[in-house]
C-alpha positions as CSV (number, residue, x, y, z in Angstrom):
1,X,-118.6,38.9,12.8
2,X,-115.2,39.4,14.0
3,X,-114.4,37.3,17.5
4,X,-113.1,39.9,20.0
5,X,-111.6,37.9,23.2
6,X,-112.2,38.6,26.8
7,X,-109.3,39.3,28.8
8,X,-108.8,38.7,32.8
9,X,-108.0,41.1,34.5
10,X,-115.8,49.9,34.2
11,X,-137.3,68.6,41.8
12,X,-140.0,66.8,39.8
13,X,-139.1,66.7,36.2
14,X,-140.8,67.9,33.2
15,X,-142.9,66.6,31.0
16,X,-140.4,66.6,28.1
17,X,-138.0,65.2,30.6
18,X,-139.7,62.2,31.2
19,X,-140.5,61.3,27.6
20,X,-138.7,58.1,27.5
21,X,-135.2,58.1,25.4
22,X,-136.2,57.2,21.3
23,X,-133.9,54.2,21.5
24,X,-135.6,52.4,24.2
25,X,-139.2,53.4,23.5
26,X,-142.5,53.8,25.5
27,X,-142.1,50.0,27.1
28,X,-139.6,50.8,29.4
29,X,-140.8,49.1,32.5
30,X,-141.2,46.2,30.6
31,X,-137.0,46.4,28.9
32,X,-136.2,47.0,32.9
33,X,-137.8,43.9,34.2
34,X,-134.6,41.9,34.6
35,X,-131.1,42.9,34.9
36,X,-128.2,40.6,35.4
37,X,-124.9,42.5,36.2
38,X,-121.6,40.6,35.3
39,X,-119.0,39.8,38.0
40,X,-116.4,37.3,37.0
41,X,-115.4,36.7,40.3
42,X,-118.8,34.3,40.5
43,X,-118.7,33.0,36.9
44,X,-117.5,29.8,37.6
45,X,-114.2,31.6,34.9
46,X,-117.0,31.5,32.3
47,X,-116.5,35.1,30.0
48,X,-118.8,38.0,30.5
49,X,-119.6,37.2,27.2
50,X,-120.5,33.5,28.2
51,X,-122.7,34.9,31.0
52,X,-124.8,37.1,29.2
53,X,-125.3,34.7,26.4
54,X,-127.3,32.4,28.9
55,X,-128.5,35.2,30.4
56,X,-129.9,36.8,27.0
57,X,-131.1,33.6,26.2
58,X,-132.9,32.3,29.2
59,X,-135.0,36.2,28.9
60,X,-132.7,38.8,30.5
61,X,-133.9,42.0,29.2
62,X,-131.0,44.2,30.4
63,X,-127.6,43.3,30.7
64,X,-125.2,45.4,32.9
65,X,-121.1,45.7,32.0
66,X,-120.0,45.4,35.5
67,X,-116.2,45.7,36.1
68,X,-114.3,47.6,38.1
69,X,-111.3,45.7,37.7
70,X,-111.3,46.1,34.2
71,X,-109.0,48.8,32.3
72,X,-111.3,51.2,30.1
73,X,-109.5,49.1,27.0
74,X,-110.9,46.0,28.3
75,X,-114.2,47.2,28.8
76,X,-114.7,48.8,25.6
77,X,-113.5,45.1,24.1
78,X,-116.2,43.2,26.2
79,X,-118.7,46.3,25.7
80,X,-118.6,45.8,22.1
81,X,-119.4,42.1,22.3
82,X,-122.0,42.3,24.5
83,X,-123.4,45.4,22.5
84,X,-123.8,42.9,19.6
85,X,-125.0,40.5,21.8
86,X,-128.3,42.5,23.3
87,X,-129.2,43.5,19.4
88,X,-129.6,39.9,18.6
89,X,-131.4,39.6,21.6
90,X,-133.8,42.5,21.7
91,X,-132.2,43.5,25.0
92,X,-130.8,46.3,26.2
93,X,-127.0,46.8,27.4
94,X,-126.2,49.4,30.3
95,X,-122.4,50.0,31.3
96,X,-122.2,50.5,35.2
97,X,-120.5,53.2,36.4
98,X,-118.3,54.4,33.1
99,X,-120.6,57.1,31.1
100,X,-117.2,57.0,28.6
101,X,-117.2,53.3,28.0
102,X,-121.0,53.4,27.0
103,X,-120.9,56.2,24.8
104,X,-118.2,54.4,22.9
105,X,-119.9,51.1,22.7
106,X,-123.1,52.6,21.8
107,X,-124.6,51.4,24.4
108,X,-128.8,52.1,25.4
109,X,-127.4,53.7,28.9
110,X,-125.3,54.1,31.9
111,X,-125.9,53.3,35.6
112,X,-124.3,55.8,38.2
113,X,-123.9,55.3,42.2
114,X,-124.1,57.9,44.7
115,X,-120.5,58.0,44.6
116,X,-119.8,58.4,40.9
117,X,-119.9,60.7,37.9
118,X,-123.3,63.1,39.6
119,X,-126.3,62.5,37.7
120,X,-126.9,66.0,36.0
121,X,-123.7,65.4,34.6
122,X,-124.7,62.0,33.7
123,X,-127.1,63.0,31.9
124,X,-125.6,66.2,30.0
125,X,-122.6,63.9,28.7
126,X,-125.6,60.7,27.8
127,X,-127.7,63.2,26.1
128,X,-131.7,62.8,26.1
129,X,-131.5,59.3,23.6
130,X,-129.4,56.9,26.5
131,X,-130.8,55.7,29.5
132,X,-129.2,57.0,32.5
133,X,-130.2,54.7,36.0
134,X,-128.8,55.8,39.4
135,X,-128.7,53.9,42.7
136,X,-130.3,55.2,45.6
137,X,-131.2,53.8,48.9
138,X,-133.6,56.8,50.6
139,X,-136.5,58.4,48.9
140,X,-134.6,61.4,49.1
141,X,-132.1,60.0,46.8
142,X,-134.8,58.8,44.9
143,X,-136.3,61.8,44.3
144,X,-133.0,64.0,44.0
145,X,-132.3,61.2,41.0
146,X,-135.5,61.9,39.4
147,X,-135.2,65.6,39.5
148,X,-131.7,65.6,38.1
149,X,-132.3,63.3,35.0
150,X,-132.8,59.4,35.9
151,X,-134.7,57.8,34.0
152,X,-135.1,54.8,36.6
153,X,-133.7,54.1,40.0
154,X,-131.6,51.2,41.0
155,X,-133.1,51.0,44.9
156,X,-131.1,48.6,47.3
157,X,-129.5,46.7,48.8
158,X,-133.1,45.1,49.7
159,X,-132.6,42.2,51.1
160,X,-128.7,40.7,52.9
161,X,-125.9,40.8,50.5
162,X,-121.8,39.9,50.2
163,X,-121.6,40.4,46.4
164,X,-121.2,44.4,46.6
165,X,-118.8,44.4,49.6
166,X,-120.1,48.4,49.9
167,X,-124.2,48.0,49.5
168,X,-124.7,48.3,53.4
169,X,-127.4,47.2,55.8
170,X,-130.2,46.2,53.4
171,X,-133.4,48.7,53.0
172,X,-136.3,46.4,53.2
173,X,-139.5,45.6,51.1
174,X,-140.9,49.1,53.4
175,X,-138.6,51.4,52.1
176,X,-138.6,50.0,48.7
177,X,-142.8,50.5,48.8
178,X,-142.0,54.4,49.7
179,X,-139.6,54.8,46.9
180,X,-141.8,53.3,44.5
181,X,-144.6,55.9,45.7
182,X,-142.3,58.9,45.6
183,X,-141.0,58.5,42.1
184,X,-142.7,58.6,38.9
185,X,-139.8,56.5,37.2
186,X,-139.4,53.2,37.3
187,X,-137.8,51.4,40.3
188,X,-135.6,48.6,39.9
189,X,-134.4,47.0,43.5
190,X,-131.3,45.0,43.9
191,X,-129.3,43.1,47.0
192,X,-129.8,39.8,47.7
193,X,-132.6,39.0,44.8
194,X,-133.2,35.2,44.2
195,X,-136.4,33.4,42.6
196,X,-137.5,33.0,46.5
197,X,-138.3,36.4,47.1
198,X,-138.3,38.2,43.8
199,X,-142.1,38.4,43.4
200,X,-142.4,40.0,46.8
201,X,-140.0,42.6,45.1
202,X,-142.4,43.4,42.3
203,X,-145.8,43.5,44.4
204,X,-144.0,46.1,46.7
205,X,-144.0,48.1,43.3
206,X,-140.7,47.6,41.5
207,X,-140.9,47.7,37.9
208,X,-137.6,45.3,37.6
209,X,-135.0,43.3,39.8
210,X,-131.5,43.1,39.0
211,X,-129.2,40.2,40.0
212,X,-125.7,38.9,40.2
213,X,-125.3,35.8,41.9
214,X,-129.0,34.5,41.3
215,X,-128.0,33.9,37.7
216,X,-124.2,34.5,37.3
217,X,-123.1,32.5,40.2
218,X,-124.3,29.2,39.4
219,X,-123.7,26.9,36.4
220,X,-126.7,27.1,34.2
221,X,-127.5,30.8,33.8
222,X,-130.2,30.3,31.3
223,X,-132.0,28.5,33.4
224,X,-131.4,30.1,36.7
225,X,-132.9,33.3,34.6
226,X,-135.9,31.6,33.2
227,X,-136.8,30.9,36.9
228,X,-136.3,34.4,37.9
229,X,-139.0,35.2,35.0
230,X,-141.0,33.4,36.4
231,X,-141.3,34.5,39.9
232,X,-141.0,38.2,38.8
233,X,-144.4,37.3,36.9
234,X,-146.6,35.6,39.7
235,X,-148.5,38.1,41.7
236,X,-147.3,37.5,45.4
237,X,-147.8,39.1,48.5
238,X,-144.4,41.7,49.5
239,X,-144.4,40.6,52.7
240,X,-144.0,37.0,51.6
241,X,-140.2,37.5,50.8
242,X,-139.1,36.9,54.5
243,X,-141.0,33.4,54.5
244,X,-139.4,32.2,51.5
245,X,-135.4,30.9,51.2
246,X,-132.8,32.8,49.2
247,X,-131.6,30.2,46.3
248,X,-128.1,31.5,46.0
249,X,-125.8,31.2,48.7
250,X,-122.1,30.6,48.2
251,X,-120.2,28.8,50.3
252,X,-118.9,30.2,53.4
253,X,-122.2,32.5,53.6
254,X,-125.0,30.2,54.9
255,X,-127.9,32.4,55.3
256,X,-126.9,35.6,53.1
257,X,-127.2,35.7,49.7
258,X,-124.5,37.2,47.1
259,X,-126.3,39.7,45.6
């Protein structure tokens, strides 16, 4: 295998529309159940690479090319390392934001904000074999994704968050309980998800969390993910969230967690 090297500083639908894409399978909700984005502003100036290594290892099932500080050069080079990566892993590799960057690196999908490429477009450039997630933080969002070709929702920020300096007033467990209901797709919720409250996430019906600082902003990623496993696969009460701490806070943040 050739070493590539990082550099510092990317309406209801049909039937036949929901058929999940042929390179992820019928198990999707399962491949969604945990996401860890990169950031190497958190990464302790461990690679991407690095990161999701742990991350893979310690039972990540997704990992999401996060860098929008990155040239489309750079992200290709770490996209194709990280592609490798998720084969040997059985996991799945979705580039955030840049449909071009995962169509180069082959990648299973592409994530899209509200703000970004629109999600019918998304989709028409992804085709029907890539996964295409969008954000949303209102059913209606949820439900405009659906219609126009998501094949799962990225629903947050739930909980108090500093790591996406644009995320907004967190949505709540409530809100993510309505999404859930209004969707047929899955729902995976984001913002300021640690082991302390990610089982709450699940019983309020997501099918998956996704992290950053919970697993990329501390020093042992593999095991800060195994954790996360773990409370993303003990039944536990939604509204137990708010009674339990937030693991990750950075310095500087006391009481909000970077996520």
């Amino acid at each position: 295998m050739r070493e590539l090297h990082e550099e510092p500083a990317v309406a209801a639908r049909t039937p036949a529309q929901d058929a999940h894409p042929p390179s992820v399978g019928n198990d999707i909700r399962d491949r969604l159940r945990l996401h860890v984005l990169t950031d190497r502003a958190l990464s302790h100036g461990r690679t991407d690479v690095e990161v999701a290594t742990a991350a893979l290892t310690g039972g990540a099932t997704v990992v999401q090319l996060r860098g929008k500080d990155l040239t489309g050069a750079d992200l290709v080079r770490v996209g194709q390392r990280l592609r490798e990566l998720t084969r040997i892993h059985g996991g799945l590799l979705i580039v955030n934001d840049r449909v071009d960057v995962a169509l180069a690196v082959g990648a299973d999908g592409a994530h899209v904000g509200q703000d970004d490429l629109p999600a019918p477009d998304a989709r028409r450039l992804l085709g029907p074999d890539r996964l295409l997630g969008v954000s949303a933080r209102t059913v209606g969002e949820a439900v405009c994704a659906a219609r126009d070709g998501a094949d799962y929702i990225g629903f947050g920020p739930v909980f108090p968050t500093l790591t996406k300096g644009d995320a907004g007033s967190p949505s709540g467990l409530e809100e993510l309980r309505r999404v859930c209901a209004a969707v047929a797709i899955p729902v995976v919720a984001i913002g300021g998800i640690a082991a302390g409250n990610a089982g709450a996430v699940i019983a309020a019906g997501a099918a998956g969390v996704a992290v950053i600082a919970a697993v990329v902003g501390v020093p042992d990623s593999a095991a800060a993910t195994r954790v996360l496993l773990r409370a993303i696969t003990v039944p536990q009460r939604a509204d137990d969230a708010w009674l339990r701490p937030h693991v990750t806070t950075p310095a500087g943040a006391r009481g909000v967690t970077r996520e």
